[in-house]
Structure formats: C-alpha cells, structure tokens
N, CA, C and O of each residue as an XYZ file, in Angstrom:
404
protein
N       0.844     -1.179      0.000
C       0.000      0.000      0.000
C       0.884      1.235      0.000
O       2.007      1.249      0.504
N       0.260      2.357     -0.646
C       1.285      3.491     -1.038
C       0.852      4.384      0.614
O      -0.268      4.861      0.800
N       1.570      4.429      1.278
C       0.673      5.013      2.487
C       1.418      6.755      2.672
O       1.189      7.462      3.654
N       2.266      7.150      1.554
C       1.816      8.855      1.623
C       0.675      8.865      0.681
O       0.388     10.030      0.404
N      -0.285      7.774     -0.074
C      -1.495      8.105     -0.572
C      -2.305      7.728      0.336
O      -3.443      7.846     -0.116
N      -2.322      7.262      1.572
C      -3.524      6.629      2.625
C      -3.238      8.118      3.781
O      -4.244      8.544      4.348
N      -2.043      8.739      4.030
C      -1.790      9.640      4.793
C      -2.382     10.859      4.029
O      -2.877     11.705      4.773
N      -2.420     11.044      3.095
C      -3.556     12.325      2.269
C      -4.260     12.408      2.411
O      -4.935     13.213      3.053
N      -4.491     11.277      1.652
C      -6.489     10.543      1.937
C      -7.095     11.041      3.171
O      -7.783     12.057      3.070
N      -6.995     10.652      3.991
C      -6.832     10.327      5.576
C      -7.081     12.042      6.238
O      -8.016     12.427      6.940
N      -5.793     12.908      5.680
C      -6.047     13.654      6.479
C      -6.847     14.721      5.509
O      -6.979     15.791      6.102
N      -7.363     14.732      4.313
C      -8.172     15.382      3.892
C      -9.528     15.328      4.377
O     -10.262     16.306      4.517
N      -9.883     13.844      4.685
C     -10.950     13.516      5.082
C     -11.548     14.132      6.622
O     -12.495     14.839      6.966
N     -10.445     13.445      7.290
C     -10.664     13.729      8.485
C     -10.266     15.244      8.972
O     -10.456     15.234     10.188
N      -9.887     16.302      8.650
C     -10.169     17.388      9.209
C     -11.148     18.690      8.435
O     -10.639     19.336      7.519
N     -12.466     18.961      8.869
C     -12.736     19.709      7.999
C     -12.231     20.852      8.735
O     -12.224     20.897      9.965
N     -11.713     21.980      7.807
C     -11.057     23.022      8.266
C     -12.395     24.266      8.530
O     -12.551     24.835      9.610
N     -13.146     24.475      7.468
C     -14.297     25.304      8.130
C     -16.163     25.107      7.991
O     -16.956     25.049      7.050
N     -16.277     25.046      9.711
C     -17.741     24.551      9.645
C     -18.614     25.824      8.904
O     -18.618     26.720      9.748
N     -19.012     26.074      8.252
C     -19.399     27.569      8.258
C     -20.855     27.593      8.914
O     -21.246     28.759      8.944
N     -21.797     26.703      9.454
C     -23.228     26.593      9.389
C     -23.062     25.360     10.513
O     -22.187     24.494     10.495
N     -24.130     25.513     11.488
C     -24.801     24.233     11.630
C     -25.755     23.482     11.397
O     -26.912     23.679     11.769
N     -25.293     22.403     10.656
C     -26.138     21.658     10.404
C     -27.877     21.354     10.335
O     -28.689     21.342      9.410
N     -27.985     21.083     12.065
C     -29.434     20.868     12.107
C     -29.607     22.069     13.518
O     -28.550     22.164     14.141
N     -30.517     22.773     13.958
C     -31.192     23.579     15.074
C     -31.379     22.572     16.292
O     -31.763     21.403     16.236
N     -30.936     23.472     17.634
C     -30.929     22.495     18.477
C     -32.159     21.897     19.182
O     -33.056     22.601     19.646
N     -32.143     20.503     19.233
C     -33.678     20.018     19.528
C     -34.241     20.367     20.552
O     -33.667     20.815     21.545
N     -35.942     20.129     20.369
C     -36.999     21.263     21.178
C     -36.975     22.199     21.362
O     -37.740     22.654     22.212
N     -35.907     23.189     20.535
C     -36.472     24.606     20.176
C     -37.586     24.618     19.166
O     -37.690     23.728     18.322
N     -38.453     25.673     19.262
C     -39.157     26.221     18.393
C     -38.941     27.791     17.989
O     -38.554     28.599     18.833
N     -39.234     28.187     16.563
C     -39.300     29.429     16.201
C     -38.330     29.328     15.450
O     -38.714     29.705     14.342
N     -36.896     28.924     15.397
C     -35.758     29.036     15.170
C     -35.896     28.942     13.421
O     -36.582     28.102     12.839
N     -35.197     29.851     12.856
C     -34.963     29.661     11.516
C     -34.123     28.399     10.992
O     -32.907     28.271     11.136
N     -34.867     27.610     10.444
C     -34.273     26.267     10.100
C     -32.635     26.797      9.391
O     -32.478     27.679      8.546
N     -31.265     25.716     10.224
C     -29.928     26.251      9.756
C     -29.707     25.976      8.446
O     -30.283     25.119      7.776
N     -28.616     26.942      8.001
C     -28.238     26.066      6.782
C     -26.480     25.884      6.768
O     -25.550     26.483      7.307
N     -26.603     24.755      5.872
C     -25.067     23.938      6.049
C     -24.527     24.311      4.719
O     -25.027     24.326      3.594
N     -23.192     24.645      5.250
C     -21.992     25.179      4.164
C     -20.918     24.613      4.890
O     -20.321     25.276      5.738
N     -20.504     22.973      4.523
C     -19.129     22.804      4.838
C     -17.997     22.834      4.162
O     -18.154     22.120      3.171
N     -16.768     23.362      4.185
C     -15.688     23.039      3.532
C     -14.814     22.630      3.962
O     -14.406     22.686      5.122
N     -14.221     21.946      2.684
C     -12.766     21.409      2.993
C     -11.823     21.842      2.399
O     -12.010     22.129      1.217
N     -10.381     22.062      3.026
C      -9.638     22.205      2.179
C      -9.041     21.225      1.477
O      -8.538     20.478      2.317
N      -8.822     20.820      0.396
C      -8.510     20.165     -0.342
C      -7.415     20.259     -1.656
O      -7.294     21.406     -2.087
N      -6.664     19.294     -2.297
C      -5.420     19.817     -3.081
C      -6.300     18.862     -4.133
O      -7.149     17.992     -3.939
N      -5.645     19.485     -5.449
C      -6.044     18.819     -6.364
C      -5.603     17.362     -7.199
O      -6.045     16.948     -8.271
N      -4.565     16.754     -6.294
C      -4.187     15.519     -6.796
C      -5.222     14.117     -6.704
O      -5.814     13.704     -5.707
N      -5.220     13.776     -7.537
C      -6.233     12.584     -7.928
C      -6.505     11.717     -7.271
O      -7.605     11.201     -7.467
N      -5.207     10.914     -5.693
C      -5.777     10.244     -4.644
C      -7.365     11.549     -4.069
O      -8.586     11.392     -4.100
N      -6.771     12.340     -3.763
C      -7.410     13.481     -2.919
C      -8.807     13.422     -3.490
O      -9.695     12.842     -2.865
N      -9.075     14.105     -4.865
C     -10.246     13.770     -5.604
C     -11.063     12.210     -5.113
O     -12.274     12.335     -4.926
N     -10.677     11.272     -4.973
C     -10.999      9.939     -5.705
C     -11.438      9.784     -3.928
O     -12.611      9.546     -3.640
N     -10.424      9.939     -2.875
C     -10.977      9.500     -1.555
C     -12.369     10.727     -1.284
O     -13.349     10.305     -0.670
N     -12.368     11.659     -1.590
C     -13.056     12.625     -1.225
C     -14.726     12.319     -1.811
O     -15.820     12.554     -1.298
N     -14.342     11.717     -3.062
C     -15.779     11.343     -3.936
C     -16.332      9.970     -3.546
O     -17.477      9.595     -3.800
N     -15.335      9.214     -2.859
C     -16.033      8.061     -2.113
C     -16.605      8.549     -0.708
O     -17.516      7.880     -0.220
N     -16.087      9.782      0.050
C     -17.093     10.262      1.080
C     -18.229     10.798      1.270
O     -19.121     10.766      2.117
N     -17.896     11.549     -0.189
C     -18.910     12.671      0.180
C     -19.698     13.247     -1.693
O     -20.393     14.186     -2.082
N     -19.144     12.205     -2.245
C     -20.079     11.563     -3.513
C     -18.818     13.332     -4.627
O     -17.712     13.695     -4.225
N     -19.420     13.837     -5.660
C     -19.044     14.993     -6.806
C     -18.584     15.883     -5.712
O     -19.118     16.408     -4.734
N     -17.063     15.854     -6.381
C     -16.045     16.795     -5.761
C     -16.299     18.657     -6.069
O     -15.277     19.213     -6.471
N     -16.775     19.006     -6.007
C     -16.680     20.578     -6.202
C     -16.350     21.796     -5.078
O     -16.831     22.116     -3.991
N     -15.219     22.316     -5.977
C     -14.366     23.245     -5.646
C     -14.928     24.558     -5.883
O     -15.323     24.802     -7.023
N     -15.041     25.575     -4.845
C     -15.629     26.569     -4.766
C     -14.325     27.523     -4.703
O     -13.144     27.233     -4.513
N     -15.100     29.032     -4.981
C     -14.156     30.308     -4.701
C     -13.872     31.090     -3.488
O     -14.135     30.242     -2.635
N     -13.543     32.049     -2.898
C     -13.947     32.845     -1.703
C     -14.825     33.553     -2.466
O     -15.940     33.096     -2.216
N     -14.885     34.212     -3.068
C     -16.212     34.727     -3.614
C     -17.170     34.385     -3.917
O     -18.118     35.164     -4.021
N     -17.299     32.600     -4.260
C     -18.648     32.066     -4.778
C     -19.030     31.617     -2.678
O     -20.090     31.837     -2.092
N     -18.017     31.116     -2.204
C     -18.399     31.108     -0.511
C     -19.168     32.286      0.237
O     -20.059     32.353      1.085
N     -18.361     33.213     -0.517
C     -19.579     34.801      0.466
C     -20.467     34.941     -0.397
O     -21.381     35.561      0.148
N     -20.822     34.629     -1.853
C     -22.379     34.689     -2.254
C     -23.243     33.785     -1.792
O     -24.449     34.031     -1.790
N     -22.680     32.466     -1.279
C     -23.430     31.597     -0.779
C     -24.048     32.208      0.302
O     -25.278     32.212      0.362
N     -23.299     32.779      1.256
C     -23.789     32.919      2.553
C     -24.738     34.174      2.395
O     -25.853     34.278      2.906
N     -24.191     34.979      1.708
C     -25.311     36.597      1.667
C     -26.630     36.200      0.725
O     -27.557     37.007      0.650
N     -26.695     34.687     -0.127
C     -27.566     34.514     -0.897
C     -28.610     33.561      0.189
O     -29.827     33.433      0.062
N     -27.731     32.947      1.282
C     -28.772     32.072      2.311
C     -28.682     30.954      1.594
O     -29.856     30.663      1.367
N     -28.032     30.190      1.123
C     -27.480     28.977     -0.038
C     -27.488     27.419      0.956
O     -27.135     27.617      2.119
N     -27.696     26.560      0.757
C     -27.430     25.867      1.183
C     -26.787     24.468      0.228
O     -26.861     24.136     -0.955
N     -26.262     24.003      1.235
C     -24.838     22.703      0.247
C     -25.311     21.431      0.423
O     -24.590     20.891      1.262
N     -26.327     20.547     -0.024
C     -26.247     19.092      0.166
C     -25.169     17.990      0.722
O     -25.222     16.954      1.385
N     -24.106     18.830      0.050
C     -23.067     18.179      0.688
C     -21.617     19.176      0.816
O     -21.512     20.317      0.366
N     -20.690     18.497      1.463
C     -19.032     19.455      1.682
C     -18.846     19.807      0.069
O     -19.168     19.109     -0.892
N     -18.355     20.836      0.083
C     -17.259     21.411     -1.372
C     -16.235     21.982     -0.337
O     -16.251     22.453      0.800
N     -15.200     21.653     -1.476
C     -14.021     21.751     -1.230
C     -13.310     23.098     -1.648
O     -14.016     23.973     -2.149
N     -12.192     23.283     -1.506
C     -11.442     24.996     -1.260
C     -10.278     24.859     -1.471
O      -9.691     24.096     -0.705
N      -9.660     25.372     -2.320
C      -8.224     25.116     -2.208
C      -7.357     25.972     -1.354
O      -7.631     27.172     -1.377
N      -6.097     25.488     -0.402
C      -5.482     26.247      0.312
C      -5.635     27.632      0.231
O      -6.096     28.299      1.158
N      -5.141     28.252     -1.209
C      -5.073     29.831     -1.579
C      -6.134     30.195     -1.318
O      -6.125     31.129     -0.517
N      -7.388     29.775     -1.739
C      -8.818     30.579     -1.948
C      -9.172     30.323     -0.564
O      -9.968     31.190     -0.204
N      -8.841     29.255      0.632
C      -9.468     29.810      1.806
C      -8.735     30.798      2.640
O      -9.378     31.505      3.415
N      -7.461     30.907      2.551
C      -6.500     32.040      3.062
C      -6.881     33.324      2.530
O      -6.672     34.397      3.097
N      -7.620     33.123      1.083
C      -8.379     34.584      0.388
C      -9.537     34.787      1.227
O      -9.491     35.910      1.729
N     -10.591     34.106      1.580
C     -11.488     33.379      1.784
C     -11.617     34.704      3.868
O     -12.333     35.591      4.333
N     -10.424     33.910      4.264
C     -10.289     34.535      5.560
C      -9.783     36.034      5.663
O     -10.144     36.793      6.562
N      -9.045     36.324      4.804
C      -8.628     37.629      4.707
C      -9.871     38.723      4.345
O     -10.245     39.759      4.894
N     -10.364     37.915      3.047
C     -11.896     38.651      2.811
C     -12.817     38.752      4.077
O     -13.436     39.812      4.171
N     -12.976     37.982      4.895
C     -13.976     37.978      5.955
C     -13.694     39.048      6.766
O     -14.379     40.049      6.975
N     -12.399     38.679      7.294
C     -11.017     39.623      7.985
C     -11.576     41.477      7.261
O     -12.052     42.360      7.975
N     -11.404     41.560      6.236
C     -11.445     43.326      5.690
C     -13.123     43.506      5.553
O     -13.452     44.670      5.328
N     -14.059     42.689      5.638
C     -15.569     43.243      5.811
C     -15.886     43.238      7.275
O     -16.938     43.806      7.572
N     -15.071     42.624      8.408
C     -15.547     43.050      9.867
C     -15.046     44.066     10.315
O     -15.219     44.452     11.471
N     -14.125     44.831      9.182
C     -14.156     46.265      9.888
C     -14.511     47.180      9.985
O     -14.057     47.930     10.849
C-alpha cells in the first residue's frame, strides 16, 4: 500500500477546516430559523485526494472565496461538503477579515 497516498487521503478527510453553518437547530427549540449547512474542505487537487473525497462525500466541487460569500449573503445551502483550495481559503479569511471592519 502506497501510504503517503492513505496519509492524504486520511487527512483530507478527516479534518474539515471550516464549519461555516450548523447543520441541524438544536432540539426542542421552536421558532428558530431552520440552519443552513456550508461545509468546507480544504482540499489539493491531486487525484488520490479527488478519488478518496468522492467516495465520502459523492461529486467533488471546488468553490471560490467569492462564490463562498455569495453563498452565505444569498442564504445557499450545500447538500453536501465542497471543497477549497489552500489559496482561496486564506483569500477566503482575509476577505472575511477586511468586511468586519
């Protein structure tokens, strides 16, 4: 077994770097605006990475920092994780970073 391809795999999977949403509203509240889920991952574009990622979490798609803040100002929600590449979430945070001031 090639295990710097099981050590990729592995840790792409297992850390998502940003929750942006939770999931589901916490139970026996009422009123609450049903949440919505935007997870990402960061992710590299080499083909183990792709291939473990599409056995988790089914069509790999890679988003922008800009298509991420239309999501959120549009109220968007993600069926499933999309992925981010290193650069665009370091864009991603910096952008967030210069609109909270």
């Amino acid at each position: 077994m090639n295990w710097t391809l099981a050590i990729t795999a592995a840790a792409v999977l297992a850390a998502p770097t940003f929750a942006l949403a939770q999931a589901t509203p916490a139970a026996g509240r009422t009123g609450d605006a049903p949440s919505v889920q935007r997870v990402l991952y960061v992710c590299d574009r080499a083909p183990e990475t792709r291939r473990a990622f599409q056995r988790e979490h089914g069509e790999i798609v890679f988003v922008t920092a800009e298509e991420v803040l239309a999501a959120e100002a549009r109220g968007d929600q993600w069926t499933a994780p999309r992925c981010i590449s290193a650069a665009e979430a370091r864009r991603l945070s910096l952008l967030r970073s210069q609109a909270s001031r």
